[in-house]
C-alpha positions as CSV (number, residue, x, y, z in Angstrom):
1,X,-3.6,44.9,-4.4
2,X,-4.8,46.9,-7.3
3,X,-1.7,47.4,-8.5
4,X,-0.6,44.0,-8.2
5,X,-4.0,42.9,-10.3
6,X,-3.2,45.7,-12.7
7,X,0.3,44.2,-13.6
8,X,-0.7,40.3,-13.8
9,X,-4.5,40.8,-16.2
10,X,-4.4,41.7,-19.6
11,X,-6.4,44.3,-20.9
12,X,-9.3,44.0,-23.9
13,X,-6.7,44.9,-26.8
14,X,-4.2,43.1,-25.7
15,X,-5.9,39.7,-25.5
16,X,-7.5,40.8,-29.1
17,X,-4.2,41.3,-30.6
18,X,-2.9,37.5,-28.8
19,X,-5.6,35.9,-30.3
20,X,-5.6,37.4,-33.9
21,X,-1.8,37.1,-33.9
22,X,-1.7,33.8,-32.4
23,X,-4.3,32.9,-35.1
24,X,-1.9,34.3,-37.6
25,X,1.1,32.3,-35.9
26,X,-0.4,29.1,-36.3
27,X,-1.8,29.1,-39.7
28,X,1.8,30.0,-41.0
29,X,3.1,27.4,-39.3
30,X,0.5,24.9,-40.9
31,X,1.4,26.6,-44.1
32,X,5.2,26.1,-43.6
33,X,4.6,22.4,-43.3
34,X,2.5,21.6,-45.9
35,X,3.8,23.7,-48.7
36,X,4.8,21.8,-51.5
37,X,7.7,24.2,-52.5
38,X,10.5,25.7,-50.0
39,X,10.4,28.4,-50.8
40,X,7.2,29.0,-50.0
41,X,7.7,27.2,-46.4
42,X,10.6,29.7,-46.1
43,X,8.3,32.4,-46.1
44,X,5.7,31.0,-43.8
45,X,8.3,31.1,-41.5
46,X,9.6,34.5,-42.0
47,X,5.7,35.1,-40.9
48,X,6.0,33.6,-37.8
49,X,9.4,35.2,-36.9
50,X,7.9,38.7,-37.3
51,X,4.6,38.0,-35.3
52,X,6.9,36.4,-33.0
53,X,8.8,39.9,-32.7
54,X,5.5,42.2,-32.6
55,X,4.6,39.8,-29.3
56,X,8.2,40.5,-27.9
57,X,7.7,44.2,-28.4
58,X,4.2,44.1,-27.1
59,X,5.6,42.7,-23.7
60,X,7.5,45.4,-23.5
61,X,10.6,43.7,-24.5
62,X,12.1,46.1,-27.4
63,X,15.5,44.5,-27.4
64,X,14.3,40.9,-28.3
65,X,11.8,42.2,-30.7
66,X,14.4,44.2,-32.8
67,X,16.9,41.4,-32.6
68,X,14.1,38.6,-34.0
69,X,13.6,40.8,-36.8
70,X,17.3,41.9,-37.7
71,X,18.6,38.8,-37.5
72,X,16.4,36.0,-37.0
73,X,13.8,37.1,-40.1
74,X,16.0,40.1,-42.3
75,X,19.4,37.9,-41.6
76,X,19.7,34.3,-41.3
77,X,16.0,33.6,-42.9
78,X,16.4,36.0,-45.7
79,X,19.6,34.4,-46.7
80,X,18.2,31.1,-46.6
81,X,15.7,31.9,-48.5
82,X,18.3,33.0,-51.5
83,X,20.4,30.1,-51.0
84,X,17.3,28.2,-52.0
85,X,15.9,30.6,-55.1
86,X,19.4,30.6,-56.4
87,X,20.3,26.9,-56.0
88,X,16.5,25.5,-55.8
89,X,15.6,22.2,-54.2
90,X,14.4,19.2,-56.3
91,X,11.0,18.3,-54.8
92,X,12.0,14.7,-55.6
93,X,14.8,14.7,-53.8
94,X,13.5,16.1,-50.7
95,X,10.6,13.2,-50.3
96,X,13.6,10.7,-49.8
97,X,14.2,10.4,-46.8
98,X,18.3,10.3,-46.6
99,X,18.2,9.4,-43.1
100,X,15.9,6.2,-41.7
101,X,13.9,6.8,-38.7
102,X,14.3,10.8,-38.6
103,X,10.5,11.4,-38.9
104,X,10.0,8.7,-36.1
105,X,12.6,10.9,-34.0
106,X,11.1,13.9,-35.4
107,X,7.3,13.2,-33.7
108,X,9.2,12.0,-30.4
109,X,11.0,15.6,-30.8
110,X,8.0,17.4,-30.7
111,X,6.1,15.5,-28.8
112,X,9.3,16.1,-26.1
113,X,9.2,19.6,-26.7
114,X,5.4,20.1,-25.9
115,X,5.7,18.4,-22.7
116,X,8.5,20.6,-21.8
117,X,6.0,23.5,-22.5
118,X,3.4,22.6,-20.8
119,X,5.1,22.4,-17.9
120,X,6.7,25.0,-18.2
121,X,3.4,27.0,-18.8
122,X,2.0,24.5,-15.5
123,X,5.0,25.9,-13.2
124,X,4.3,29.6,-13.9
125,X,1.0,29.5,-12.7
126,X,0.9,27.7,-10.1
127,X,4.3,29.9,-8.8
128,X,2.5,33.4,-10.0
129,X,3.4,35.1,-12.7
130,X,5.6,38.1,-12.6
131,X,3.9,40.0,-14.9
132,X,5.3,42.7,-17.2
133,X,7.1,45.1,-15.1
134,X,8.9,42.6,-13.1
135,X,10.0,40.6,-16.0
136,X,11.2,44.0,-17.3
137,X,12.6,45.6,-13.7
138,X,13.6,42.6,-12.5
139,X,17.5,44.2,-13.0
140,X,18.4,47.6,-12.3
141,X,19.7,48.1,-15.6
142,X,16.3,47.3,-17.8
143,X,15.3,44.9,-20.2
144,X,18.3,44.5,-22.1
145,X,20.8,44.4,-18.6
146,X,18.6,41.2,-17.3
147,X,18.6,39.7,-20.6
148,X,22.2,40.4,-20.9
149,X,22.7,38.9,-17.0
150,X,20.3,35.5,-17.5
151,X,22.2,34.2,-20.8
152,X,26.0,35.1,-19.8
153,X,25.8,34.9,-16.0
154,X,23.0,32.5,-14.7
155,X,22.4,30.6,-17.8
156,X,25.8,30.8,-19.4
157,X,26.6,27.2,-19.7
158,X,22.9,26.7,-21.5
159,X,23.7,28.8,-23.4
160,X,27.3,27.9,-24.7
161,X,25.7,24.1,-25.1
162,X,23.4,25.7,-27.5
163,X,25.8,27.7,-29.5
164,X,28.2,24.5,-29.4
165,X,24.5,22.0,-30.8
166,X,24.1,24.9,-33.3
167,X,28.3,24.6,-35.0
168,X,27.1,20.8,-34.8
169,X,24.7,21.2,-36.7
170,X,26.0,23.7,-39.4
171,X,29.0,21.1,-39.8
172,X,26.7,18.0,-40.2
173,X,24.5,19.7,-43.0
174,X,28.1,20.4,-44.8
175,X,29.1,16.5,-43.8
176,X,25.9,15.6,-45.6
177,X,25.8,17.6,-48.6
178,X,29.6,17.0,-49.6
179,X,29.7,14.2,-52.2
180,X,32.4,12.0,-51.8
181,X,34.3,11.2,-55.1
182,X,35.9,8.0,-55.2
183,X,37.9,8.2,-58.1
184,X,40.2,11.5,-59.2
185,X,39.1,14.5,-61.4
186,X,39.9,14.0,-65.1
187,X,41.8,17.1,-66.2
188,X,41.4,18.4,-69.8
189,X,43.8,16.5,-71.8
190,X,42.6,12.8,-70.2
191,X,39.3,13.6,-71.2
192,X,40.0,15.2,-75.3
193,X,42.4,11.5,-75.5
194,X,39.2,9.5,-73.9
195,X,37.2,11.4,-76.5
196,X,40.0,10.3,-79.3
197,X,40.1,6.8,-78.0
198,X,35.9,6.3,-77.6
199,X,36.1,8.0,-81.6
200,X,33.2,10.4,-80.1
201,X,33.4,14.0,-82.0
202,X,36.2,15.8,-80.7
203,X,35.1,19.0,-82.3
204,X,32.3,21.7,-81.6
205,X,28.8,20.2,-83.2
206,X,28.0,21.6,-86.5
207,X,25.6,24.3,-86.1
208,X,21.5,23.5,-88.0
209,X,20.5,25.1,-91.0
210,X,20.9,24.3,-94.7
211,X,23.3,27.1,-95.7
212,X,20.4,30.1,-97.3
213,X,17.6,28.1,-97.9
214,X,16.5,26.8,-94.2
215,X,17.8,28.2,-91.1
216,X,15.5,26.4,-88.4
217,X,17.0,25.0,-86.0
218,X,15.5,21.9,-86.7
219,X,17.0,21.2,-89.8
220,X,20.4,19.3,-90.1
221,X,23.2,20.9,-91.2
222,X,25.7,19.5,-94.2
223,X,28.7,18.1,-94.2
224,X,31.4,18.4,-97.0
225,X,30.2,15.1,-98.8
226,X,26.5,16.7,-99.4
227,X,24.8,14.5,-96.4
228,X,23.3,15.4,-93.6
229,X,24.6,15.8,-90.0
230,X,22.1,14.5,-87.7
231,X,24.2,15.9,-84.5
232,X,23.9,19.2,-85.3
233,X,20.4,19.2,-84.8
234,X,19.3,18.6,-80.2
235,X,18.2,15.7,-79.0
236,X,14.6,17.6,-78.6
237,X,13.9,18.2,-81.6
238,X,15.2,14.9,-82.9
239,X,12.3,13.7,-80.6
240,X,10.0,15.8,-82.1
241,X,10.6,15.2,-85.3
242,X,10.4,11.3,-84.8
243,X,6.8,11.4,-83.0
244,X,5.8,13.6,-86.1
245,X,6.4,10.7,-88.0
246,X,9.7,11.6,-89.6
247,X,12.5,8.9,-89.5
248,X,15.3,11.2,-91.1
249,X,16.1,14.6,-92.4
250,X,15.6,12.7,-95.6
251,X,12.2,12.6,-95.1
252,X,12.1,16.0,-93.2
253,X,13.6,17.5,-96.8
254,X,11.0,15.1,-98.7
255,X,8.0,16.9,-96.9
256,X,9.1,20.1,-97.3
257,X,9.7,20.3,-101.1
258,X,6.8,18.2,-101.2
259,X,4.7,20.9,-99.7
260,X,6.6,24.2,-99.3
261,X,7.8,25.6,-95.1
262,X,4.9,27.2,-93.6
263,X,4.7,31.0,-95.1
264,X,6.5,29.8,-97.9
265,X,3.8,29.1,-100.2
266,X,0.1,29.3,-100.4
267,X,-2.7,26.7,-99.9
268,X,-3.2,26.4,-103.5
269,X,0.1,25.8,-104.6
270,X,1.7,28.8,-105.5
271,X,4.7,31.0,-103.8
272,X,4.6,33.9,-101.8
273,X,7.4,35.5,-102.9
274,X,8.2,34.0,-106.4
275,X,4.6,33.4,-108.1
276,X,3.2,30.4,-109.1
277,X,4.8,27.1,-108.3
């Protein structure tokens, strides 16, 4: 009877380190909801995968705790967290929701999965729990032979449903994210003769910068007739230059040998480099 007791209470640290963990757990997963950024849900979650695996190993269960953080947390959440620093994800794009209803199914989802939890949890103690040694002895070859004997021999079908809902799944992501095209690529050569035929320039933009005397790259370049090129200089700066009050490089050149470029001359008139104006 002592024995028996022994195996089904848990001891002072062990409750300690449920409850701080747990603590842990939860907060993560608060945090992986309500980040603003994925990446920083990503790595809430990789949280919660690797308190998952110090429970596992806690319980005695060695096998699952290595294999949650191999691959679970240093494999398949690891590369999905590079997927998304390298390609990023538009925060705009991920508040539409592509999909109507899916948060509606989502709540119903979780609210399904709870129930199934609880009882669950409602079945296991009413029936007596097993505690850790039996869970661990209940096959002759350990932990890992029982594990190995509940997925491919008594569960085997559960298990091959969830592998087949998880290829599902993986090919409906790549079902969404492909973008149909409905009309055919434009090679090279249709696109220089739509450039011809629209009369756009067909050659690289000039580059900014007034041969020697100004090289910003918000001054317009030249062209061979002595006027200015307005596309060599971006679209940004264009901007710039227009809420500064300055319609044209006409009036850009007016201001400046009006007044000199910055470190060019002197608040009273006279040159830095060539003496007095």
């Amino acid at each position: 009877m002592t024995a028996d007791l022994a195996l089904t209470t848990t001891s002072t640290g062990e409750a300690v380190q449920f409850y701080v963990l747990g603590a842990v757990a939860v907060a993560g997963a608060i945090g992986m909801v309500w980040a603003r950024k994925a990446v920083h849900s990503a790595i809430f979650l990789a949280l919660i995968m690797i308190i998952l695996a110090v429970f596992y190993i806690a319980q005695d269960a060695l096998f699952l705790g290595v294999v949650q953080i191999v691959v679970y947390t240093g494999a398949v959440m690891m590369l999905f967290l590079f997927v998304l620093m390298l390609v990023g994800v538009d925060s705009g794009v991920s508040l539409v929701e592509t999909l109507r209803g899916q948060r509606v199914a989502a709540v119903l989802t979780g609210i399904g999965f709870g129930v199934l939890l609880i009882g669950g949890i409602g079945r296991a103690s009413v029936g007596g729990f097993r505690g850790l040694d039996g869970a661990n002895h209940a096959s002759p070859d350990g932990n890992v032979g029982g594990l190995a004997d509940l997925i491919f021999v008594r569960y085997v079908w559960a298990f091959e449903l969830t592998g087949a809902l998880l290829i599902t799944a993986t090919l409906g992501s790549m079902v969404l994210a492909h973008r149909e095209r409905f009309e055919r690529r434009k090679t090279q050569r249709e696109l220089s003769q739509q450039r011809f035929r629209e009369g756009r320039q067909v050659t690289p933009l000039p580059t900014p910068g007034v041969y020697a005397r100004h090289d910003a790259v918000d001054m317009p370049a030249r062209l061979p007739d002595g006027t200015f090129a307005p596309m060599s200089v971006s679209a940004v700066y264009r901007a710039g230059t227009t809420a500064a009050g300055i319609s044209s490089p006409d009036d850009l050149l007016d201001r400046i040998e009006a007044h000199g470029q910055p470190g060019d001359s002197g608040g009273d008139g006279t040159t830095t480099e060539g003496g007095p104006a």
